[in-house]
C-alpha positions in Angstrom: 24.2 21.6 18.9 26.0 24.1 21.4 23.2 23.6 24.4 22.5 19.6 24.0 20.3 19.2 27.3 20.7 22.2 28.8 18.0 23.9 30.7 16.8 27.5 30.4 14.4 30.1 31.5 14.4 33.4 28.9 12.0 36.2 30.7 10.1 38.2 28.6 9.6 35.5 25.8 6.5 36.1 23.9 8.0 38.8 21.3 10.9 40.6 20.1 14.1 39.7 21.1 12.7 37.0 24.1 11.4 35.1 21.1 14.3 34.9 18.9 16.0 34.1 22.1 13.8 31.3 23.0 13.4 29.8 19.8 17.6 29.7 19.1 18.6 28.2 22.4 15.9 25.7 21.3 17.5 25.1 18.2 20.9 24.1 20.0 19.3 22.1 22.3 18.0 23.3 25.1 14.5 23.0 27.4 12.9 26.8 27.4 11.0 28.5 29.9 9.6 31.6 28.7 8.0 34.4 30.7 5.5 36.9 29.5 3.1 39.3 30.9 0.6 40.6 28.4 0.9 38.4 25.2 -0.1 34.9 26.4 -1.3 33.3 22.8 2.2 34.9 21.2 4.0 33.1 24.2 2.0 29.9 23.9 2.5 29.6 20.2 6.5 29.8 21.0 6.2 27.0 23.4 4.4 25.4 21.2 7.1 26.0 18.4 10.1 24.7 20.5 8.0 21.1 21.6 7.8 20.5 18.1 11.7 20.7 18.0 11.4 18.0 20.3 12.7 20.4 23.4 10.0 20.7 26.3 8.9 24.0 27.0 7.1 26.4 29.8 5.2 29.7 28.9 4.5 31.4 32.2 2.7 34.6 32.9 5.1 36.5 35.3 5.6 40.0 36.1 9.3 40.2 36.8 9.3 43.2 39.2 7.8 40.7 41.6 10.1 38.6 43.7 7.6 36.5 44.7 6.4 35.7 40.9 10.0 35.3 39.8 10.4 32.8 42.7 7.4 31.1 41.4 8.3 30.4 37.8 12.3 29.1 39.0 10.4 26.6 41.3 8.3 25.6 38.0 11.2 25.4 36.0 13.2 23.3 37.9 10.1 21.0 38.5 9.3 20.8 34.9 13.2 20.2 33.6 15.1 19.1 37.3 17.6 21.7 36.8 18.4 25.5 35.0 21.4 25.9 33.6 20.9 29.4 32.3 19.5 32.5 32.8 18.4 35.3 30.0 17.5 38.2 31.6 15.3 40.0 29.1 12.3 41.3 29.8 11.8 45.3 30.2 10.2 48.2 29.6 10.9 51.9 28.5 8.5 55.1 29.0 9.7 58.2 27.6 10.1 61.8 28.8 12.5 64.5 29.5 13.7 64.6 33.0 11.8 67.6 33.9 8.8 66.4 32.8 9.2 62.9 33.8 6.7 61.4 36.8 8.2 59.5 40.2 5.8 56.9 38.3 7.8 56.8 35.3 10.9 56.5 37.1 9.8 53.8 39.4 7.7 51.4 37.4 11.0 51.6 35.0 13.8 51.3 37.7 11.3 48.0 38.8 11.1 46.1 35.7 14.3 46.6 33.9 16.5 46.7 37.2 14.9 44.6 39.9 13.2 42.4 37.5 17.2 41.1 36.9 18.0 40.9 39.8 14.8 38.9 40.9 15.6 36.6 38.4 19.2 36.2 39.5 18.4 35.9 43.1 16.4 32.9 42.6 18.8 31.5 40.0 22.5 32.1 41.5 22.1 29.6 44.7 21.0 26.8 41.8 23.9 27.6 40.3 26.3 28.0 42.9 25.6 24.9 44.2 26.0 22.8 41.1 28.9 24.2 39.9 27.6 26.1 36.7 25.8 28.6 35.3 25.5 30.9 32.2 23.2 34.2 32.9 22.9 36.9 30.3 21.4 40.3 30.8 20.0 42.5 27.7 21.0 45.9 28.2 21.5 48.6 25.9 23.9 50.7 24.4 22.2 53.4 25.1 23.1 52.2 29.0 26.8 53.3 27.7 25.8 56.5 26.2 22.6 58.1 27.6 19.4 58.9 25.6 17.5 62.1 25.2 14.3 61.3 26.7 14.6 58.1 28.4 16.7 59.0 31.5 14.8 56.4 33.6 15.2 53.6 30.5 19.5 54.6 30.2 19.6 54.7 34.1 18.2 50.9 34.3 20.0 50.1 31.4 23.3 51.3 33.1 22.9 49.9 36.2 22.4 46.4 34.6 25.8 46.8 33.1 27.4 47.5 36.5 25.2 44.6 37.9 26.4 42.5 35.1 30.1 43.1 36.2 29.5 42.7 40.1 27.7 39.3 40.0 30.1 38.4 37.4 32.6 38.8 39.9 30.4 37.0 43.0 30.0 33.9 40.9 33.0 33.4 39.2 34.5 31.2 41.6 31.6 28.7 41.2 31.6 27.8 37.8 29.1 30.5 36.8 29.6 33.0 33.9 27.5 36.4 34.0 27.6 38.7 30.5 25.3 41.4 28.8 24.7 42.0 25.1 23.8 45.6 24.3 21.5 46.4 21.2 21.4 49.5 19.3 18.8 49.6 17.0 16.4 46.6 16.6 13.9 45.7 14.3 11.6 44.7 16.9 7.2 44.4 16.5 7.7 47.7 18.9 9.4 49.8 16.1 7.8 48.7 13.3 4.3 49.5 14.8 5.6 52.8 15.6 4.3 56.2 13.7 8.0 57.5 13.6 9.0 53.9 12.5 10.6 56.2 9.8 12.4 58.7 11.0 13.6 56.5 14.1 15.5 54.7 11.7 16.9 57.3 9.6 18.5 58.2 12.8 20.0 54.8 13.2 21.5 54.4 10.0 23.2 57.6 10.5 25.5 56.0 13.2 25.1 52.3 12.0 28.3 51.4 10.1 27.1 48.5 8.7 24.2 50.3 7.3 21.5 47.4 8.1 19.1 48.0 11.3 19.4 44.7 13.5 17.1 41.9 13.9 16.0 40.0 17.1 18.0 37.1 15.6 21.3 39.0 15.4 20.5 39.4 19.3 20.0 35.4 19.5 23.0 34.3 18.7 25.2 36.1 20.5 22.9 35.4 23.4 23.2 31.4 22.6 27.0 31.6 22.1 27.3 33.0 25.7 25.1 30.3 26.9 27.3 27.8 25.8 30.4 26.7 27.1 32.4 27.8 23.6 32.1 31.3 26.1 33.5 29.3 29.2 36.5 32.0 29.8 34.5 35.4 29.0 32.8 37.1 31.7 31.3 40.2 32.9 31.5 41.2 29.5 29.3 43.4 27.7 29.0 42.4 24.1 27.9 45.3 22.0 25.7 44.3 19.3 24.7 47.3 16.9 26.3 47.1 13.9 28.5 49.3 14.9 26.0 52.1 16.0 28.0 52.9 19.3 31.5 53.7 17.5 
């Protein structure tokens, strides 16, 4: 196993991408604090899954644009295991519209939770890791932070600025033992799109660009996300791993 009793906290765990997360750094080993804010039985029933791997496990209502509340559930997570050893920054939002139609409350509730919910995250985190001489955080972003989406200038905005975060605290905490990477989804098969009424033609889109002609699944996300949490990653950082089958090119 690649995370053999290492310690994590993985915001935005009770769905999607945060649950395939949760449950494959499990899997290889390590202790799992998950965040959610809405779906409390989905994020007790992945807690529950990882304990009966034999890992302990922390579900934690948080709301991640809070500094105070992200404080909270690092204090409870380093009661709970006695250290964190990595950080997956994955929680976030999106809500649509075309700049000139787009609200200041669009922008902002956006710009809170996808931008200052990481670095909340990373602010109570970093010292931990500085001082102990290691650290893996990753950071979910999106390729459409590299590219720019039609409709979602507040969602590509956040998503940008996490990659330039990425590279900057990357460079901050290098010297300490500390790695700092982003993966980048296109297209993912997430409960999200597959609820959706243009489920349909959102993905004929996709495939269009998607050279391996299969829309991505959470897990696809895991595993990249659990290799850079491990220490077969020790000499990559501020990287941003695209992982889209090939959507970007």
């Amino acid at each position: 196993m690649l995370l053999e009793g290492k310690n994590a906290i993985v915001t935005g765990g009770s769905q999607g991408i945060g649950t395939a997360a949760s449950l494959d750094l499990a899997k290889e080993g390590a202790n799992v604090c998950l965040t959610y804010r809405k779906h409390k039985e989905e994020a007790e029933e992945v807690a529950a899954e990882i304990k009966g791997m034999g890992r302990k496990a922390l579900a934690i209502k948080c709301d991640i644009s809070s500094f105070e509340e992200a404080n909270k559930v690092v204090d409870a997570a380093l009661q709970a295991f006695g250290r964190i050893d990595i950080l997956v920054n994955n929680a976030g939002m999106n809500w649509d519209g075309v700049c000139w139609k787009m609200t200041e409350e669009q922008w902002d509730r956006v710009l809170e939770v996808n931008l200052k919910g990481y670095f909340n995250f990373t602010r109570h985190t970093a010292p931990l890791f500085k001082d102990q001489k290691y650290g893996r955080i990753i950071n979910v972003t999106s390729i459409n932070g590299l590219r720019g989406k039609f409709g979602q200038t507040n969602y590509s905005a956040s998503k940008a600025g996490i990659i330039g975060y990425t590279k900057a605290v990357a460079k901050e905490l290098g010297a300490f033992g500390v790695t700092v990477n982003a993966v980048a989804p296109g297209l993912i098969e997430t409960a999200m799109l597959k609820n959706s009424d243009a489920r349909d033609k959102i993905v004929d889109l996709a495939m269009a660009e998607i050279v391996t002609k299969r829309v991505g699944q959470p897990e696809d996300l895991a595993y990249a996300i659990s290799f850079l949490a491990s220490d077969k990653s020790r000499h990559i950082t501020g990287e941003i791993l695209k992982v889209d089958g090939g959507q970007y090119i």
